[in-house]
C-alpha positions as CSV (number, residue, x, y, z in Angstrom):
1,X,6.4,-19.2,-40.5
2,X,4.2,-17.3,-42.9
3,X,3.8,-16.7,-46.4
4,X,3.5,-13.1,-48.6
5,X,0.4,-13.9,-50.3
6,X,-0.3,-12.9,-54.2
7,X,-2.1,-9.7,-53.1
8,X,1.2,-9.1,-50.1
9,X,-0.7,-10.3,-47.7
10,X,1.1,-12.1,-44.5
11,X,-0.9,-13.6,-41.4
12,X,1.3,-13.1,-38.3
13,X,1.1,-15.6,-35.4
14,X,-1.0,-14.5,-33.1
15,X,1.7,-15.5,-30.0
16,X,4.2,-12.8,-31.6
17,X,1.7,-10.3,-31.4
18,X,0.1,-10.7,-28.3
19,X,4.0,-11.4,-27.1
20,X,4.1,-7.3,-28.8
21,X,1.4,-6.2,-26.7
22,X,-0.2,-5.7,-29.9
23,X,-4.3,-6.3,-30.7
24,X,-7.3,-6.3,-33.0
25,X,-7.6,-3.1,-34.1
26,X,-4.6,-1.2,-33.4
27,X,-3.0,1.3,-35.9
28,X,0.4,0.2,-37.1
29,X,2.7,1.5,-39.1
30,X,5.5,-1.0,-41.2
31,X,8.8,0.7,-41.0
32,X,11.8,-1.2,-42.8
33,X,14.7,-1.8,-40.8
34,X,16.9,-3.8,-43.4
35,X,17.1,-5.3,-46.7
36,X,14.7,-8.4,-45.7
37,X,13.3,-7.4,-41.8
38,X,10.0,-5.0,-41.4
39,X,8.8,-3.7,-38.2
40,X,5.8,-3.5,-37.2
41,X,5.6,-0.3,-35.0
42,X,2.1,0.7,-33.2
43,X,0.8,4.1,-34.1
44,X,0.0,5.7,-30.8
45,X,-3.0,8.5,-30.8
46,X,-2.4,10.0,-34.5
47,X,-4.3,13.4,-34.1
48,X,-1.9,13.9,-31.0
49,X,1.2,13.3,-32.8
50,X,0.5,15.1,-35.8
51,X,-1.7,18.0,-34.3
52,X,0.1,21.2,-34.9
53,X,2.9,20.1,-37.0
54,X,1.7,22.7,-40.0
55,X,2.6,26.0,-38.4
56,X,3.0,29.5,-39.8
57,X,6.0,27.8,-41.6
58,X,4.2,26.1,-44.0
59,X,1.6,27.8,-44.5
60,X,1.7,32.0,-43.7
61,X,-0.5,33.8,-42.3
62,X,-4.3,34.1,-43.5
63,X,-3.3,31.7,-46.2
64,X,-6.0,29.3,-44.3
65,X,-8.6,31.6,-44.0
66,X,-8.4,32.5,-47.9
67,X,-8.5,29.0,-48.7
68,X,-11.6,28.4,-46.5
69,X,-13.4,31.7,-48.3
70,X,-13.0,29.4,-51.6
71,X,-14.8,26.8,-50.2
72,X,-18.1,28.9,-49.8
């Protein structure tokens, strides 16, 4: 069993994560499930997942390279 510390800190058992496949130094991402449960979810290769998602939707075209120009 663990405790939420003042600053919402919680130590897990190291069994349940090892038991997770989980390790020192993996990215994971706390999704809630319920009123109550979290779940600890690892955060595969972020640059892969996200790479791409801001097409010519979001932003149209040359609006990029204009705000690049500002930059300078």
């Amino acid at each position: 069993m663990s405790v939420i510390s003042r600053k919402n800190q919680v130590t897990l058992p190291v069994d349940a994560l090892r038991a997770a496949g989980l390790e020192p130094g993996d990215d994971v991402r706390v999704q809630v499930v319920a009123p109550g449960r979290l779940e600890l979810v690892r955060a595969e290769d972020l640059v892969a997942e996200f790479a791409g998602v801001f097409d010519a939707k979001v932003y149209p075209k040359g609006y990029l390279d204009e705000l690049r120009r500002e930059w300078r």
